[in-house]
N, C-alpha and C positions, 0 to 999 in steps of 0.2 A: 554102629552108633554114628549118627550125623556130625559129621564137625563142624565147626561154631567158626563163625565168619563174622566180624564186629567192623564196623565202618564207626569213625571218629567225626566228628564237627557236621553242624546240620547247616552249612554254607550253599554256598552252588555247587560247589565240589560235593561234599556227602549228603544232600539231600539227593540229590542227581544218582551220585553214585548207587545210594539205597535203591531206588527207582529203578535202574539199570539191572541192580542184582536180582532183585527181588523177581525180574522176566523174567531173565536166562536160568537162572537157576532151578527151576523146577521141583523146587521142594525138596534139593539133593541137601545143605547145608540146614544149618539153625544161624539165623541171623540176629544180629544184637546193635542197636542204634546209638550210640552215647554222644551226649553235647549237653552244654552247661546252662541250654535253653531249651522251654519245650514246642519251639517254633522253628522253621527256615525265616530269614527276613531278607528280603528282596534289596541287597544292601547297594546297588545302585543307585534305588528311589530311594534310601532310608535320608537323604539332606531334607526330602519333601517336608520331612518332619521338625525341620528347625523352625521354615515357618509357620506348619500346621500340626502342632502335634496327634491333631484327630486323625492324621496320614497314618499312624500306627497300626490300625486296623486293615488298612491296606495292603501295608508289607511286610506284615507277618502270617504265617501260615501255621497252624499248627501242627503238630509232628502225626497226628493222626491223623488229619487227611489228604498225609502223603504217603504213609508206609503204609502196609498190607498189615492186618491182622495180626498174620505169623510171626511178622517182626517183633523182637522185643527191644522196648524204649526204655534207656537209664539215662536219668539225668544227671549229670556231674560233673563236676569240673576235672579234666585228666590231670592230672600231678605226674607222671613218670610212665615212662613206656616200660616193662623191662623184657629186652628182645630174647634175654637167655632164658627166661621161666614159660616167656609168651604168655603176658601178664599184663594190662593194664590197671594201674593202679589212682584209685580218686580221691579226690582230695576228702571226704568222708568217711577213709576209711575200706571201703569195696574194694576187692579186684572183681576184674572182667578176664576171664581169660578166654584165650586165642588161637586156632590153628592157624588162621589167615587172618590179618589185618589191613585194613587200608586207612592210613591216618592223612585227615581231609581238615584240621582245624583249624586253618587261614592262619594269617600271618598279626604279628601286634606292630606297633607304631615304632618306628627307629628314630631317635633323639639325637644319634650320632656324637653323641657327648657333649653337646651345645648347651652350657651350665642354664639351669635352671628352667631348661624348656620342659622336662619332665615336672617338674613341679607345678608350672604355674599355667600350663598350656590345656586346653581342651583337646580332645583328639575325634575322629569321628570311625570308628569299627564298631559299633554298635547302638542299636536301638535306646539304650543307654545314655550313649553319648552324643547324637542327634538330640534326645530330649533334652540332656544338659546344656546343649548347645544354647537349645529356643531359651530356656528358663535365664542362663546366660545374657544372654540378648535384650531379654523383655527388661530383667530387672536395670540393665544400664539403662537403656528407653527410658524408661521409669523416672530414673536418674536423671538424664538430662535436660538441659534449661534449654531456651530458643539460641541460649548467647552462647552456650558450652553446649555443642552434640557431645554425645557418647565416640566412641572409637572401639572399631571393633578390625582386629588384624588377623588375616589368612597369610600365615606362613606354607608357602607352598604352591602353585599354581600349576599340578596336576591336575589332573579328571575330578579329585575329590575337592581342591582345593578352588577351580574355576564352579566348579558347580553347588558347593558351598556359599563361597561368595554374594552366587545369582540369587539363591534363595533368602539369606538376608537379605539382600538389599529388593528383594518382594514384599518379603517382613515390613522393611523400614516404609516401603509406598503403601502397604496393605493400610498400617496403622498409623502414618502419620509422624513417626518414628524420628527423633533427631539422633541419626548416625553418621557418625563416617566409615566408610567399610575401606580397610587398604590390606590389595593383594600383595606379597609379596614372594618373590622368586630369585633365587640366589644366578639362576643363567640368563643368559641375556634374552630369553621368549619365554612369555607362558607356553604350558604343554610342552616341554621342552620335548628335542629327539621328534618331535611330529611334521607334515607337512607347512612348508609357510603360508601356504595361504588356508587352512586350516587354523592358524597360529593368528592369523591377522582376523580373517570371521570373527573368533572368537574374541580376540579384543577389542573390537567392534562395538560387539554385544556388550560386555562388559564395562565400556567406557560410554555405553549408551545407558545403560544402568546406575551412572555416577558412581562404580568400584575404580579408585585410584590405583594404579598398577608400577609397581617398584621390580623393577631387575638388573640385574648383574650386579649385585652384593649380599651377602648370603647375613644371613641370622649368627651373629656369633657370639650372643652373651642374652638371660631374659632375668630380668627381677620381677615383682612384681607388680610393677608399675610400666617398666618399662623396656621395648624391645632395642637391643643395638646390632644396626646394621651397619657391614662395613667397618671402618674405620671410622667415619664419622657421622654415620646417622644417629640418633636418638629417639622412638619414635615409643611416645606414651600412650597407653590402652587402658581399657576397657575389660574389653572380653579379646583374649589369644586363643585362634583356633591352628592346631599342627598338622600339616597334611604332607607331612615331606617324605614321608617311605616306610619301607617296610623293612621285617624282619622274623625269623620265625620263632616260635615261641618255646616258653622256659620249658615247657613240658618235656619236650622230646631231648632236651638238652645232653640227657646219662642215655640214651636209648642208641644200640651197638649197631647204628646203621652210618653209610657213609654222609657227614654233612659237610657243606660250607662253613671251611671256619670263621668268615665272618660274619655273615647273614643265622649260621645255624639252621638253615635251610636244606633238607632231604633230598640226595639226586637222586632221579627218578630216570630211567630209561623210556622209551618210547610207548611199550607195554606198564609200565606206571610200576615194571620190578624196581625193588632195590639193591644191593648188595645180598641184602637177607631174603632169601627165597619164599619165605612165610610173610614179609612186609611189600606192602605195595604203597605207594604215595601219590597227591594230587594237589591241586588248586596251589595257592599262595604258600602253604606248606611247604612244597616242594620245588627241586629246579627239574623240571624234566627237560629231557633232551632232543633233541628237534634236528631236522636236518640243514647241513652249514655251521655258524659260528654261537648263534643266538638261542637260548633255552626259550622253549614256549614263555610269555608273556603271562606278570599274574594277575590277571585280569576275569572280570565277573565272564566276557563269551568264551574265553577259553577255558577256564572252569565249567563252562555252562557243555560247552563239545566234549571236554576231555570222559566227562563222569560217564556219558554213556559207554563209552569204552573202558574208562576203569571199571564199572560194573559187569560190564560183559567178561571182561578177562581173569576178573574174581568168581564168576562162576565156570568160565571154562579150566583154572587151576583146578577147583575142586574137582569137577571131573576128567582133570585129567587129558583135558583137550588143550594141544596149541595157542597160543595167545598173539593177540591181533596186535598191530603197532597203530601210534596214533600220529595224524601230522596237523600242524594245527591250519587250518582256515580262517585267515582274516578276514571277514564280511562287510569289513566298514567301522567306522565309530560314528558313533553321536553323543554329541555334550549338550546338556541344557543349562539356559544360561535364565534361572529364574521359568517363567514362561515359556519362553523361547526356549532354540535348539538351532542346532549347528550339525549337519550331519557330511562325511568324506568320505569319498573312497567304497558309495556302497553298492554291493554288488546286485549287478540289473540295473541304474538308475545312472541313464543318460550324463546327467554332470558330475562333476568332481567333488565342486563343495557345494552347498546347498543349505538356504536357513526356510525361513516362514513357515506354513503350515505345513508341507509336504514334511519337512525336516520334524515338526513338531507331532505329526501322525504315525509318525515311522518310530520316535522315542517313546510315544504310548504301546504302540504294537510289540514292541519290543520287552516292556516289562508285562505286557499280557503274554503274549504268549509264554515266557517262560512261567508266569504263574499259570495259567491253560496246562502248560508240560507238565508240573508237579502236582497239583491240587484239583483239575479241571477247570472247564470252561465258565464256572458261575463264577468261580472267582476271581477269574479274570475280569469279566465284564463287571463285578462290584468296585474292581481295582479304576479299571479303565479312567473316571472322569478327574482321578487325584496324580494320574501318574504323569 
């Protein structure tokens, strides 16, 4: 009898990973697809959609024209892993059960205990909340008078939280919009931890876009009217968008693998084992381990490199073959700041930091080709003029 291989979360990590197994494996396994949507969403571009919500069509992919046939797709939300039955259990009621597992279903929003940000904050991990965002956005627009903009604040001034920003404040040019858009970041640069003049491009861009940029004092209280920063900022809104971290999610919380006690976050070894020899882990999900001090980066390219190797290693356990390690390969980044883009550090490409078109053809290529990777090539080229 075949045994049953179930991949979790349809991200970069397990749509990838699906893809990956679904090669190697040979028809050795019965595979099972589970996530709480019947799409992958291309969750880099998914800000495209605060100020175009018609961008939905673009970065969502349906789960059938990435998995093969043979694959079987459940939809449902995970509620509890349990490692000792090899059981996954959904919130409906179903189990899924398991000889091998790889749980791939990204990371949710960490609040950090910062009173009232959970309640009153928008957050952006999903297609979802993108949409909330624009709807967000419009109805203050709406709202305000030529004498009174709207106020709209990005707590946060990571990758999600700079490139947030750019697309409101698109929104606000597109339609005429009276906003005031303010970044804000509790260390003293946006993109903290990044290169400085990476750091500087980008604020560049951002202060060329009229985003007001606040740092080195962190968010320490939110009601819902208003954010307090520091000890004495006061600073009243509109729409609050949270883009400050991550964390892994309630699901896996009782599941008998080794986590991070604070994060809740699955270590993962270089082969994506865990502790449990039946569980594998990936993406934002997991801390996997890397060589030196630094765990892989949870980020959309190394989700995007990791899954063909977790796929591949998920079929060579089943048969029985040696398993590969993975190391991760940083390529470059690129951030888009509305329109624009800011790209460092990319591999092949004569300068260091680089914006204009080059920077802006390289951030389109980028979300094609991985849609090309999972879905083919038409869908990429459909993607191509909104990415």
């Amino acid at each position: 009898m075949n045994e049953n291989v179930v991949v979790l979360g349809s991200g970069y990590a397990g749509a990838g990973a699906v893809k990956s197994l679904e090669s190697h494996l040979d028809g050795r396994a019965n595979v099972t697809w589970v996530s709480d949507v019947d799409y992958h969403l291309v969750l880099h571009e998914s800000h495209r959609c605060i100020r175009d919500p018609s961008v939905r069509e673009k970065v969502t992919i349906p789960v059938d024209e990435i998995k093969e046939p043979s694959t079987t797709f459940r939809q449902g939300t995970v509620e509890n892993v349990d490692t000792d039955e090899r059981v996954v259990e959904l919130a409906d009621g179903a189990d899924v059960e398991y000889d091998y597992l790889l749980v791939g279903i990204g990371s949710r929003t960490a609040f950090f205990g910062i009173e009232g940000l959970r309640e009153y904050a928008h957050t952006l991990k999903s297609l979802d909340d993108a949409l909330a965002i624009h709807d967000a956005v419009s109805e203050a627009a709406a709202a305000a008078t030529r004498d009174e903009p709207a106020t709209v604040v990005v707590g946060g001034a990571g990758l999600s939280g700079i490139q947030t920003a750019g697309e409101i404040a698109e929104y606000r040019d597109d339609y005429g919009a009276n906003l005031d858009i303010e970044l804000v970041e509790g260390l003293d640069r946006i993109l903290p931890n990044s290169d400085p003049q990476l750091q500087g491009a980008l604020r560049k861009r951002l202060e060329q876009a009229d985003v007001n940029i606040h740092t080195s004092e962190f968010i320490g209280e939110v009601d819902e009217e208003t954010v307090y920063i520091g000890d004495e900022i006061e600073m009243d809104y509109d729409v609050l968008v949270w883009t400050g971290g991550i964390t892994g999610r309630e699901a896996i919380e009782n599941a008998n693998v080794d986590k991070d006690d604070r994060s809740n976050r699955i270590f993962a070894d270089q082969t994506f084992e865990t502790d449990d020899d039946r569980v594998f882990s990936i993406g934002d999900a997991a801390i996997v381990d890397q060589p030196g001090d630094d765990p892989a980066p949870p980020t959309a390219q190394a989700a995007w490199q990791a899954a063909e190797v977790a796929g591949k290693n998920l079929a060579r356990r089943v048969k029985g073959q040696p398993l590969t390690t993975w190391t991760y390969d940083d390529k470059g980044t690129v951030v888009s700041v509305g329109e624009k883009a800011v790209a460092h550090d990319v591999k092949f490409f004569p300068l260091s930091t680089f914006g204009g078109k080059p920077a802006e053809l390289l951030k389109k290529g980028i979300a094609a080709r991985w849609i090309a990777d999972v879905s083919g090539v038409g869908n990429a080229l459909d993607a191509w003029p909104d990415m």
